[in-house]
C-alpha positions in Angstrom: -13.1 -22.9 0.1 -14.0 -21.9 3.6 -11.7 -24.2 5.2 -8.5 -23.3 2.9 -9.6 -19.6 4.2 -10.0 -20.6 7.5 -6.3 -22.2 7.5 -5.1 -19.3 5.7 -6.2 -16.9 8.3 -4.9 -19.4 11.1 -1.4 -19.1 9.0 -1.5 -15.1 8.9 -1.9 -15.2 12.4 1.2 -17.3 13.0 2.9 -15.2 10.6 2.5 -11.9 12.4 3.6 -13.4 15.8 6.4 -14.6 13.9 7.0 -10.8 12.6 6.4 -9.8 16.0 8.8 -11.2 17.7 11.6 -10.3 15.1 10.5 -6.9 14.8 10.5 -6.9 18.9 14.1 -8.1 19.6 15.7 -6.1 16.6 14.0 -2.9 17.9 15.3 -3.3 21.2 18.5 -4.7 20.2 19.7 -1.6 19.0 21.8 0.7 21.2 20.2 3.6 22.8 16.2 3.8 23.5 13.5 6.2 23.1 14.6 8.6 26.0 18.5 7.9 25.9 20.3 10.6 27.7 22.2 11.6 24.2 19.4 12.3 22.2 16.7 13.9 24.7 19.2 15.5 27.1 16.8 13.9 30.4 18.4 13.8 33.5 19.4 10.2 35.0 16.1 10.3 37.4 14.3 11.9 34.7 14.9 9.1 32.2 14.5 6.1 35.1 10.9 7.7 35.7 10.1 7.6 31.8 11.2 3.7 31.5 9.5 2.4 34.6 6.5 4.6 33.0 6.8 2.6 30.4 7.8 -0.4 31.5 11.3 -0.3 29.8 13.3 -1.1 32.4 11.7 -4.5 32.8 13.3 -7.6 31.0 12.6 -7.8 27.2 10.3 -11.1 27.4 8.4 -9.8 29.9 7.7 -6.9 27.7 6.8 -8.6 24.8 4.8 -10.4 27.0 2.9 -6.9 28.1 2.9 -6.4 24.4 1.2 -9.2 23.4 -1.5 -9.2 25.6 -2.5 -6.0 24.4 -1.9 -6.5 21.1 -4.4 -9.6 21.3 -7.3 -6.6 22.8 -5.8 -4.2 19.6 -3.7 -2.0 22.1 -0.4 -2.0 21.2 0.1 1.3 23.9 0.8 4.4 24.2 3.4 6.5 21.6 6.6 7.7 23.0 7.2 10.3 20.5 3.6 11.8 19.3 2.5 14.7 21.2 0.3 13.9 24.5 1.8 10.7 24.2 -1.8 8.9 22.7 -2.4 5.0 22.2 -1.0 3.7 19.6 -4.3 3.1 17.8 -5.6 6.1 18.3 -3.0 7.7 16.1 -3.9 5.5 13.7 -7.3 5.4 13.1 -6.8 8.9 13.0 -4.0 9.6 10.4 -5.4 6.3 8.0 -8.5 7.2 7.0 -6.8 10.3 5.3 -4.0 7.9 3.8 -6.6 5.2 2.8 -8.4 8.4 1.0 -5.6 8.5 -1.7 -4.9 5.0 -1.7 -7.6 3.7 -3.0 -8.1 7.0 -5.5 -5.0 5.8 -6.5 -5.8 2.3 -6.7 -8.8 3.3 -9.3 -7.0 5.8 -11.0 -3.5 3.8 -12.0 -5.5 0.5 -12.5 -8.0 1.5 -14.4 -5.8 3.6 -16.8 -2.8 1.2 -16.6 -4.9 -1.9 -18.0 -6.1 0.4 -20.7 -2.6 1.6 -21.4 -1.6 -1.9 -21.5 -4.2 -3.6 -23.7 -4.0 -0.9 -26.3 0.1 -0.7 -26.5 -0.2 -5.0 -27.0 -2.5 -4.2 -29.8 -0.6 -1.6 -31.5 2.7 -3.8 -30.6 5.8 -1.7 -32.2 3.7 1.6 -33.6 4.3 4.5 -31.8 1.0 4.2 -29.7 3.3 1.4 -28.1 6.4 3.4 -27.9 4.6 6.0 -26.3 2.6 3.8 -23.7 6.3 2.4 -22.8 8.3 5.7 -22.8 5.4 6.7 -20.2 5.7 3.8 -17.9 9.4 3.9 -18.0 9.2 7.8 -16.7 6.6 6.7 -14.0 8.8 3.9 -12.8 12.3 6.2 -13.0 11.5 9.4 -11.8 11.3 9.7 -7.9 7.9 10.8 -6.8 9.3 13.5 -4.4 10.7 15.1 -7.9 7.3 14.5 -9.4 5.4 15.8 -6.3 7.5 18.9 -6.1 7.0 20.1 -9.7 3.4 19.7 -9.7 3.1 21.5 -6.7 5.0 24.3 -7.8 3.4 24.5 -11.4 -0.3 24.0 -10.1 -0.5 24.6 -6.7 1.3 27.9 -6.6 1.2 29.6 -10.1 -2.2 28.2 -10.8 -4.0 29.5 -7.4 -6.3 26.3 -7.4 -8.7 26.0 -4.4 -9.7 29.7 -5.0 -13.1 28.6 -5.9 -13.6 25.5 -3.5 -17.3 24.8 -4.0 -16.5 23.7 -7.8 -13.9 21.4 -6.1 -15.9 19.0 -4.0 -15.2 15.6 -3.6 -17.1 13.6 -1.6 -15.6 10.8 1.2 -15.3 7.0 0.5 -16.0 6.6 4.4 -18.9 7.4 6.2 -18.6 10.0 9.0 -15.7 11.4 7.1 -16.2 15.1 6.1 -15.6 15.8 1.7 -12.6 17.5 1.3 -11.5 19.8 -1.9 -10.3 18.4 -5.2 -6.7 20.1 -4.7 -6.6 18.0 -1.6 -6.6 15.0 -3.7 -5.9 15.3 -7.0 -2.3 16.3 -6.9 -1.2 14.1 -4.5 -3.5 11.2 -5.9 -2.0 12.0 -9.6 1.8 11.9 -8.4 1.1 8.5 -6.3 -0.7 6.7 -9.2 2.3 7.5 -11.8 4.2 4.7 -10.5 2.1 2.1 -10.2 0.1 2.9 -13.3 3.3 2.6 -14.9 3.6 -0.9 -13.4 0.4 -1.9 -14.5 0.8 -0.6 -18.1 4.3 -2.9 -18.3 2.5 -6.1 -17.2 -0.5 -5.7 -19.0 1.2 -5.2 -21.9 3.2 -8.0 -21.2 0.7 -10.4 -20.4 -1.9 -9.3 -23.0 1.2 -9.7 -25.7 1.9 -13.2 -24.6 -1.3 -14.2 -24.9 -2.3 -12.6 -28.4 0.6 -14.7 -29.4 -1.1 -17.9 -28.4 -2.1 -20.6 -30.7 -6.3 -20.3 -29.2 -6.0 -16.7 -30.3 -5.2 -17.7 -34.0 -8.3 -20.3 -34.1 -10.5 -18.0 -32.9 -9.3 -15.5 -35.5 -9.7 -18.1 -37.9 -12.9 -19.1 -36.7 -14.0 -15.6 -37.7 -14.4 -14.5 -34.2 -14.2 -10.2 -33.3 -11.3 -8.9 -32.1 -13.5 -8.1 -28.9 -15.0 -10.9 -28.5 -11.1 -12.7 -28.6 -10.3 -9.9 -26.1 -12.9 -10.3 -23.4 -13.5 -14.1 -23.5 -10.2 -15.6 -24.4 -7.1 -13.1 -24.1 -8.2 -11.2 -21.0 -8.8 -14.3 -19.1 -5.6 -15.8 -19.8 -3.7 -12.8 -19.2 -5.6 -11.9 -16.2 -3.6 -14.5 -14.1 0.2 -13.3 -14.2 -1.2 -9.7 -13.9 -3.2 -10.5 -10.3 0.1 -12.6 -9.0 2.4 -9.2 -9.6 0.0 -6.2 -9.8 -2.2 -6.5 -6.3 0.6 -6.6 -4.0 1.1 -3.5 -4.6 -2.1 -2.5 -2.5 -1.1 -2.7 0.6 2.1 0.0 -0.3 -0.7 2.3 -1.7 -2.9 2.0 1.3 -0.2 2.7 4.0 0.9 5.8 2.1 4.3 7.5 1.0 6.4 9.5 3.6 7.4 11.7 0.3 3.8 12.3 -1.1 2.8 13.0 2.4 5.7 15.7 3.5 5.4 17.2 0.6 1.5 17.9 0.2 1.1 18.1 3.8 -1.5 15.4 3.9 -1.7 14.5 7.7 -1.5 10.7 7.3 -0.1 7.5 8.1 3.0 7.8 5.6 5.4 9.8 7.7 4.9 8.1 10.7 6.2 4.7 8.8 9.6 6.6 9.0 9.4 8.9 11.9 8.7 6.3 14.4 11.9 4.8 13.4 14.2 8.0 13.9 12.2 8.4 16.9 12.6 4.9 18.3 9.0 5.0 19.0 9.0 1.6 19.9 4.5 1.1 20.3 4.3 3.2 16.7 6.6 0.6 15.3 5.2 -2.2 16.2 1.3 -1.2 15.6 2.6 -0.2 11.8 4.3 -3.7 11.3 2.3 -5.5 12.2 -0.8 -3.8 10.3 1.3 -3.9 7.1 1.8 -7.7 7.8 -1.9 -7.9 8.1 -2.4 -6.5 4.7 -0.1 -8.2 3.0 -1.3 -10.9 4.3 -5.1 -10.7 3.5 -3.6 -9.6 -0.2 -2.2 -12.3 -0.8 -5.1 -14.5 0.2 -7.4 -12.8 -2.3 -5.2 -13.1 -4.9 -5.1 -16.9 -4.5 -9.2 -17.2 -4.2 -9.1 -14.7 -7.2 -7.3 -17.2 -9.5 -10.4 -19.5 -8.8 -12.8 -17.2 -10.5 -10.3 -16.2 -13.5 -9.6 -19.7 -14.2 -11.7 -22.9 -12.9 -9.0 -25.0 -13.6 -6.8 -23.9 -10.3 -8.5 -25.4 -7.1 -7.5 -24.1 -3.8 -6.4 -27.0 -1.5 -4.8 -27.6 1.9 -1.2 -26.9 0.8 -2.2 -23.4 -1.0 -3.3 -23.0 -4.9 -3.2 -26.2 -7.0 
């Protein structure tokens, strides 16, 4: 186990220079640059002061050469578009720990209620308890969570007056050093993020705990007089547990870089709008400090899932070539 981790982590490594390098020469390949003269209005000495302050005007493997070495240390330099121009990092660690607030509320919130959604809508297959259970996840997945965001905002936010009485609205941080910050900061936002995963989650379950109620080891075990929770928790769950890891947990690293929507339209100071903003901006640092750190946790996901199978089911070994 410790070797397949070991290679796994060697082969996330690879695949982020990989990502780097693409990233890199598709950023720079397209026309114009952080301080073009259309866009920003500098002056022609202006602008040749800004790129040899930034070392743009020096050839582009040279640069990703200045990258990488500070990349390897965790600096990945200095943001062209935030203001007082701050390392790239610094931004970061900064905005995420509000972003990774929500995330994992979310994360709790829309997995925990999903699964249950899911297990009881495969029991109660075709009654309306199942209609209703899909009808929900279908409106999750459909409706855009800037619509979503928007009307709860407008119904409980505004008409509402919540946060008029913040000491009964307290919720304390996940990280140390981080100060507790009122409900309405959260729950709103959290509520409109989980509604599309949980609706995700409901769909699989569902799907997976179906398929394997319809399995022949279900029927002995009924026949064997076994309870229906006893079927549920040591035979149906663990064979359904499988195809729900493989689809539902990449979906954590999207909750835990945030959502440019929920973001703008809460006003949550986090990592979500720079994901876009660095882009318009051509902030070419930002950009490649948020690639590569969703690369990263895609990355690690994926290797939990596959030592994650190992404890659902002894049956899968992890070997050299990945799971087996």
């Amino acid at each position: 186990m410790t070797g397949y981790i070991l290679r796994r982590l060697l082969a996330l490594l690879f695949v982020m220079l990989v990502v780097s390098v693409i990233v890199f020469v598709l950023m720079n390949a397209v026309p114009g640059g952080p301080f073009s003269l259309g866009e920003r209005g500098y002056t022609p000495d202006a602008l040749a002061n800004l790129e040899r302050k930034y070392g743009l005007d020096k050839p582009l493997v040279e640069r990703y050469w200045n990258f990488l070495s500070g990349a390897l240390q965790l600096d990945f330099g200095y943001s062209f578009a935030v203001a007082g121009s701050p390392p790239v990092t610094e931004v970061i660690l900064r905005a995420w720990p509000v972003t990774l607030h929500i995330g994992l509320y979310t994360i709790m919130l829309s997995f925990t209620l999903g699964i249950l959604m899911g297990i009881v809508a495969a029991y109660r297959r075709n009654t309306w308890i199942d209609n209703l259970v899909t009808f929900t996840a279908t409106l999750g997945i459909t409706l855009p969570s800037f619509i979503i965001a928007t009307f709860l905002l407008i119904l409980f936010g505004f008409q509402n007056g919540w946060g008029d009485n913040p000491r009964e609205w307290i919720i304390p941080p996940l990280f140390p050093g981080t100060a507790p910050l009122l409900a309405t900061d959260y729950f709103l936002p959290v509520f409109t993020y989980a509604l599309a995963p949980l609706a995700l989650v409901a769909r699989y379950t569902r799907a997976s705990v179906a398929d394997a109620l319809s399995a022949d080891y279900v029927r002995t075990a009924r026949a064997k007089g076994l309870t229906d929770r006893r079927i549920m928790f040591r035979h149906v769950l663990r064979n359904a547990l499988i195809p729900m890891v493989t689809v539902l947990l990449p979906q954590i690293p999207n909750l835990l870089t945030g959502s440019l929507f929920i973001e703008v339209v809460y006003g949550i100071p986090g990592l979500g709008k720079f994901f876009v903003t660095s882009i318009t901006n051509r902030d070419y640092p930002m950009i490649m400090g948020l690639v590569l750190l969703v690369a990263f946790l895609w990355g690690i996901t994926y290797l939990i899932t596959d030592i994650l199978y190992t404890l659902i089911d002894p049956r899968v070994r992890l070997t050299g070539r990945g799971s087996a």
